[in-house]
Backbone as CSV, one residue per row, in Angstrom:
resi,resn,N_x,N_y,N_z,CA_x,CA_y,CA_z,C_x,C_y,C_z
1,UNK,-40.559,5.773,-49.874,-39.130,5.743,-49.957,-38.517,6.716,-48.942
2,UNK,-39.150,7.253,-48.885,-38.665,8.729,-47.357,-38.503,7.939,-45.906
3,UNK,-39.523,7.274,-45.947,-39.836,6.770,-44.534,-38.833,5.905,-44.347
4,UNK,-38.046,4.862,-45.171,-37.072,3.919,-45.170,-35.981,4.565,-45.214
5,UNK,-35.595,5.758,-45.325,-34.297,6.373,-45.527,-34.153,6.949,-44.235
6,UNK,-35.345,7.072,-43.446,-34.824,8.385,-42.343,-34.948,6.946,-41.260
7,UNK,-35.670,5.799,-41.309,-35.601,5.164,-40.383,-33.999,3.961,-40.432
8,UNK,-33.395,3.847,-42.149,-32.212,3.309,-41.868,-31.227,4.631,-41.349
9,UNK,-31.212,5.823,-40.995,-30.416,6.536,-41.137,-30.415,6.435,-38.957
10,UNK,-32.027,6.856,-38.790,-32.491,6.154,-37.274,-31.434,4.834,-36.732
11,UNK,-31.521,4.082,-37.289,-31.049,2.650,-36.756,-29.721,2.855,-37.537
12,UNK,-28.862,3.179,-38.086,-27.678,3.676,-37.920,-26.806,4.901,-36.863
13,UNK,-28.003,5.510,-36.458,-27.722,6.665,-35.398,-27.695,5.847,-33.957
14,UNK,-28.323,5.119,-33.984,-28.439,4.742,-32.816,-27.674,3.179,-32.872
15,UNK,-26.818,2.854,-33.334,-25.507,1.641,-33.632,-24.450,2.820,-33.357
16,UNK,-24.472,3.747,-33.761,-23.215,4.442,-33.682,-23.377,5.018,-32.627
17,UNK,-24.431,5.409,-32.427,-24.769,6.265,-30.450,-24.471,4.791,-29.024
18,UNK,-24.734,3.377,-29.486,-24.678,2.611,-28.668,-23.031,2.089,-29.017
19,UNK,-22.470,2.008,-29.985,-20.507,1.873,-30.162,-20.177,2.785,-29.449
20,UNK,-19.957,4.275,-29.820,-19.565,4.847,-29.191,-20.083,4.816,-27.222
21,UNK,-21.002,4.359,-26.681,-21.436,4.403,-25.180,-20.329,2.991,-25.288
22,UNK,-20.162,2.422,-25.549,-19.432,1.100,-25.290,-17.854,1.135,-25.072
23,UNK,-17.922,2.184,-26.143,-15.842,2.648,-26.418,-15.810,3.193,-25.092
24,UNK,-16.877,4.573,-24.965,-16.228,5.085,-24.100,-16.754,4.098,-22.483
25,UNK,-17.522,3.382,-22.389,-17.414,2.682,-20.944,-16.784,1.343,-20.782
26,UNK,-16.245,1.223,-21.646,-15.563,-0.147,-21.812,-13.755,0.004,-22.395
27,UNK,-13.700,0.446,-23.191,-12.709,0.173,-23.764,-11.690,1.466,-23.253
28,UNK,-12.076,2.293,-23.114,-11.189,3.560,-22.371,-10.732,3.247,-21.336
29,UNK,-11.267,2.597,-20.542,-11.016,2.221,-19.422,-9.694,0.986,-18.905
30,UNK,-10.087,-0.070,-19.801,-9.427,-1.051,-20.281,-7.694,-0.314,-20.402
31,UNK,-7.663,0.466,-21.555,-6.417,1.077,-21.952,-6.227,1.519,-20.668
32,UNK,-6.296,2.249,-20.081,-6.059,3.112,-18.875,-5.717,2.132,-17.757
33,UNK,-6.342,1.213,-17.933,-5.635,0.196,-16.724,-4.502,-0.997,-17.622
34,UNK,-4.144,-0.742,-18.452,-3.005,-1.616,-19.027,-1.873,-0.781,-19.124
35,UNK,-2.074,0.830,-19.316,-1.051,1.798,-19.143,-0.762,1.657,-17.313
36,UNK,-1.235,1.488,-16.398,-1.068,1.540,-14.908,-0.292,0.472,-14.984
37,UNK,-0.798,-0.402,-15.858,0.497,-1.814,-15.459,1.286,-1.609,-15.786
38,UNK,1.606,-1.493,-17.151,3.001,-1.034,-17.706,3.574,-0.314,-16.859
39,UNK,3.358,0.706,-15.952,3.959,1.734,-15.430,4.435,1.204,-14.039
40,UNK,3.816,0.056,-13.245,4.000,-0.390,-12.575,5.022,-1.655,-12.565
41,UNK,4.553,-2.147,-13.934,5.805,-3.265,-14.571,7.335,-2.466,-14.231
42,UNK,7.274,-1.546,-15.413,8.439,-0.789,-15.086,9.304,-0.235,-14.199
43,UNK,8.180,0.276,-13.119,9.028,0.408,-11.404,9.399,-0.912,-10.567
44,UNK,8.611,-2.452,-10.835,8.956,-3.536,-10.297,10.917,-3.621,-11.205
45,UNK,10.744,-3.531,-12.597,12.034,-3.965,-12.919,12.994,-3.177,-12.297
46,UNK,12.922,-1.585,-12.460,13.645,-0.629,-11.915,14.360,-1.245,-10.729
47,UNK,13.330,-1.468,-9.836,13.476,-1.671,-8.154,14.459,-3.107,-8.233
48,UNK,13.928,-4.063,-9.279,14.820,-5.244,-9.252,16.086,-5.076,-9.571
49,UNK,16.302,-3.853,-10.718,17.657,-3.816,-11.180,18.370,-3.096,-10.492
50,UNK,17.861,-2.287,-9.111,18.736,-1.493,-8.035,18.545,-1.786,-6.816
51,UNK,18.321,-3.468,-6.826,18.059,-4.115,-5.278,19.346,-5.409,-5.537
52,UNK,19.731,-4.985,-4.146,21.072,-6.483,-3.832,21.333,-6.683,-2.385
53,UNK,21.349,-7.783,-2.052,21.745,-8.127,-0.674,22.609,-9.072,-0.623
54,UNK,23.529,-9.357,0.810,24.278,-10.374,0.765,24.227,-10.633,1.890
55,UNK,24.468,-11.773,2.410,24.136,-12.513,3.633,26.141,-12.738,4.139
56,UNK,26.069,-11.467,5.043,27.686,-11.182,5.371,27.862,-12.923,6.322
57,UNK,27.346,-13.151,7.032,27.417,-14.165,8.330,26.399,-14.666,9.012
58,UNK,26.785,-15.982,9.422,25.540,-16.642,10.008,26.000,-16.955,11.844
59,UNK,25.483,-16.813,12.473,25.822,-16.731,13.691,25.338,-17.758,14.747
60,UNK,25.291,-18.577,15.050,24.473,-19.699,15.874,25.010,-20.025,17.424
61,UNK,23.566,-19.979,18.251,24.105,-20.409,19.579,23.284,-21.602,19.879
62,UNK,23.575,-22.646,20.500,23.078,-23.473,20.543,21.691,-23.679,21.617
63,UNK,20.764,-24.766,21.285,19.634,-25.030,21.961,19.473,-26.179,22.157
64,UNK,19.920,-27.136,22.687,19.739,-28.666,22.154,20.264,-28.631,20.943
65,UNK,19.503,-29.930,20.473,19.788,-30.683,19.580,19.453,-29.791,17.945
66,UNK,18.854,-28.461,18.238,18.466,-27.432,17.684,19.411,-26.447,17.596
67,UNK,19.218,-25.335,16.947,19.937,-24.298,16.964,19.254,-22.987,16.332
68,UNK,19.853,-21.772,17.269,19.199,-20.613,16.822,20.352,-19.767,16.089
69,UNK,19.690,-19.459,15.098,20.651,-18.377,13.807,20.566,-17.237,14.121
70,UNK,21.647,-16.376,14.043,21.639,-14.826,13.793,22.531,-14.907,12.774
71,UNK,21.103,-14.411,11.483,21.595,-14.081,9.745,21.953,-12.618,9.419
72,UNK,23.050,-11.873,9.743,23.073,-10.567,9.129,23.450,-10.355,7.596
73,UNK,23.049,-9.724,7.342,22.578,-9.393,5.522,22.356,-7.741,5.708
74,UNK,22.913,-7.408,4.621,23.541,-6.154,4.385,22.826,-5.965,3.100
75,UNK,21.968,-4.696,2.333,21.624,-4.116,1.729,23.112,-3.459,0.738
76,UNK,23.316,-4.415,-0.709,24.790,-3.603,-1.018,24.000,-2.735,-2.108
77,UNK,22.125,-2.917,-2.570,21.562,-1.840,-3.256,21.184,-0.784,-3.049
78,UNK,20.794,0.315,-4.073,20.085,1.353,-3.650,18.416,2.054,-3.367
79,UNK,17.911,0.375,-3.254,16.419,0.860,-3.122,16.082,0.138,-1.523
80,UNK,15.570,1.064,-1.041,14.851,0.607,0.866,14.315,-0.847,0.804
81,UNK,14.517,-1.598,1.559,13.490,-3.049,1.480,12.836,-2.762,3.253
82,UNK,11.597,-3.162,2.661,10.908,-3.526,4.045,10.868,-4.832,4.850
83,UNK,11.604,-4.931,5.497,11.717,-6.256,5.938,10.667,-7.338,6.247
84,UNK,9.509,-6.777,6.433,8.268,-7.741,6.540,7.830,-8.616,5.850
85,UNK,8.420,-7.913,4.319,8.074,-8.617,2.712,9.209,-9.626,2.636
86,UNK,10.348,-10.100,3.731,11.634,-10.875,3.241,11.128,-11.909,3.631
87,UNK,11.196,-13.177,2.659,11.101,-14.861,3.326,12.426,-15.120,3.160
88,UNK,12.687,-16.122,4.651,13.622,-16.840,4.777,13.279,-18.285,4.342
89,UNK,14.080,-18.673,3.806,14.417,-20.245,3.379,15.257,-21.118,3.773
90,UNK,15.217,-22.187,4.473,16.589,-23.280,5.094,16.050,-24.795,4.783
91,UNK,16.559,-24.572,3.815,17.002,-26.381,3.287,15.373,-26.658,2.277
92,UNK,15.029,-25.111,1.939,13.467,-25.018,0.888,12.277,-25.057,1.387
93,UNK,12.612,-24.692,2.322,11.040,-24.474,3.423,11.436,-23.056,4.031
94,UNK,9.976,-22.592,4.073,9.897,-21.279,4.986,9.941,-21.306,6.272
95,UNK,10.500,-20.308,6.876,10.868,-20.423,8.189,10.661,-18.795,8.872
96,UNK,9.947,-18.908,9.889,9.349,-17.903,10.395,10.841,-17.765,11.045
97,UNK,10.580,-15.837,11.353,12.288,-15.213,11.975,11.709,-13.761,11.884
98,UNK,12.609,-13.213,13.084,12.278,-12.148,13.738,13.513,-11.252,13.239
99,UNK,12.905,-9.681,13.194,13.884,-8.669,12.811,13.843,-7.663,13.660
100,UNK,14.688,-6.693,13.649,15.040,-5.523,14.573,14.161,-4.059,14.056
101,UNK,15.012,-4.188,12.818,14.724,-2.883,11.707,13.705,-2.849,11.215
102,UNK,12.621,-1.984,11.096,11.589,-2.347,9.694,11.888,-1.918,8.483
103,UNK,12.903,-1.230,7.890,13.378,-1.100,7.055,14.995,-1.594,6.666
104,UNK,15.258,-1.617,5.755,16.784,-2.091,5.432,17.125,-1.001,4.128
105,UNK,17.806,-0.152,4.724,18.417,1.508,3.978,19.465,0.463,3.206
106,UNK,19.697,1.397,2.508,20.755,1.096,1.623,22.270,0.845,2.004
107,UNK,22.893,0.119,1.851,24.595,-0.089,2.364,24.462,0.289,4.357
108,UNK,23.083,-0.441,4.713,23.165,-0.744,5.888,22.774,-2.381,5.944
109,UNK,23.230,-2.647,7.846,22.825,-4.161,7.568,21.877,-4.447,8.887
110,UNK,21.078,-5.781,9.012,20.829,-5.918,9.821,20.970,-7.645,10.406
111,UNK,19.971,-7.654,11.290,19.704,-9.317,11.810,18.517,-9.792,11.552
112,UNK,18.631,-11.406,10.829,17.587,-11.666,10.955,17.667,-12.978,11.753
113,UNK,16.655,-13.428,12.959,16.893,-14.226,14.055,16.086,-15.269,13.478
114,UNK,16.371,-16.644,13.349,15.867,-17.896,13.159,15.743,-19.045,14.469
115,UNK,14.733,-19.189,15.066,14.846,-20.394,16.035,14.428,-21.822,15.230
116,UNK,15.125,-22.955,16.633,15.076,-24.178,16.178,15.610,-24.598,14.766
117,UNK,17.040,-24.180,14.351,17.565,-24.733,13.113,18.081,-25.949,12.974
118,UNK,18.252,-26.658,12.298,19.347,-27.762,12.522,20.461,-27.557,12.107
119,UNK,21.622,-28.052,12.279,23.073,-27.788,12.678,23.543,-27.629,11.039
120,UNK,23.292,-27.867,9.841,23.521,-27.801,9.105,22.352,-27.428,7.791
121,UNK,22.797,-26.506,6.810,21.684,-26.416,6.253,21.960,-25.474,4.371
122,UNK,20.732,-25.164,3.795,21.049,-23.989,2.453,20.220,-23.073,3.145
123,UNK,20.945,-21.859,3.590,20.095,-20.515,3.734,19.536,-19.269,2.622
124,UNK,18.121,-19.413,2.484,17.982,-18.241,1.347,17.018,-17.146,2.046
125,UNK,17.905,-16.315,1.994,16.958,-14.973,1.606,16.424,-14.208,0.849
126,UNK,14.977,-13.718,0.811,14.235,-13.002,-0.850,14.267,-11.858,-0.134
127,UNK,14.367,-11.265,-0.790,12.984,-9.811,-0.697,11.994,-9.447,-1.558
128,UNK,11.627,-8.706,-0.989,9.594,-8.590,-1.969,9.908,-8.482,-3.285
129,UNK,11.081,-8.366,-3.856,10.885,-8.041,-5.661,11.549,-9.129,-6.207
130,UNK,12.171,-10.374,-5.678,12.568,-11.665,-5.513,13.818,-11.903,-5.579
131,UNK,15.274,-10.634,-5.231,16.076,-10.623,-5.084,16.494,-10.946,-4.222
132,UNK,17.529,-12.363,-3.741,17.854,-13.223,-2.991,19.561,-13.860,-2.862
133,UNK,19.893,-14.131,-2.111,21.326,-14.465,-1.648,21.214,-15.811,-0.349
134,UNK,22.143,-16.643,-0.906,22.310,-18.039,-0.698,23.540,-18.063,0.298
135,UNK,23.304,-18.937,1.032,24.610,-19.114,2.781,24.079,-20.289,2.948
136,UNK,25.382,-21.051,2.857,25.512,-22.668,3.108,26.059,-22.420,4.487
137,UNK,25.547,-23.312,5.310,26.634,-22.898,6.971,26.005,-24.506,7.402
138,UNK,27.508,-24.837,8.007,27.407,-25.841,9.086,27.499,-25.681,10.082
139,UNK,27.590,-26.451,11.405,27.771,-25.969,12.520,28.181,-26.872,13.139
């Protein structure tokens, strides 16, 4: 009866020595990277709820039967956008376009240059946190 008591007490020591190796290499870890999201969740909303742009004017000189845009858009929020992260949109397609600034400061504006447009169109601009502003322009 000795020998069965110290060997269930054995194979309970070692269930609780192999849970605990598991908590701590598994599950600690886990938490610790769902707290990083949350924390990161939270600075994406932040940044969304203090990001705004508006697309002041659309500017076009002609190329043919084509046309090239100058889109200035003005930062009316208070968080920096990097302009690299902005897609342009005309008529729901992406459209490659060139910028000046690599940043867009706050309650400043810049250009963004579009070749080969057609004369009429829906202009959208995002930025990286998916805050966006709409310009209908004909020409």
């Amino acid at each position: 009866m000795g020998f069965s008591l110290s060997a269930a007490a054995a194979i309970i020591g070692v269930g609780v020595f192999l849970s605990v190796q598991y908590i701590a290499s598994d599950v600690i870890p886990s938490v610790t990277d769902t707290q990083d999201s949350f924390e990161d969740m939270k600075n994406r909303a932040v940044d969304q709820f203090q990001t705004n742009i508006n697309i002041t004017s659309v500017v076009n000189t002609s190329s043919g039967p084509l046309y090239n845009l100058s889109v200035n858009v003005k930062n009316t929020g208070s968080v920096t956008l990097e302009m690299r992260y902005f897609d342009v949109l005309v008529n729901g397609s992406a459209q490659d376009f060139t910028y000046v600034d690599s940043y867009l400061y706050p309650e400043k504006e810049t250009v963004l240059s579009l070749a080969n447009q057609p004369n009429r169109g829906k202009l959208k601009v995002v930025t990286d946190n998916g805050i966006s502003d709409y310009y209908e322009y004909l020409i």
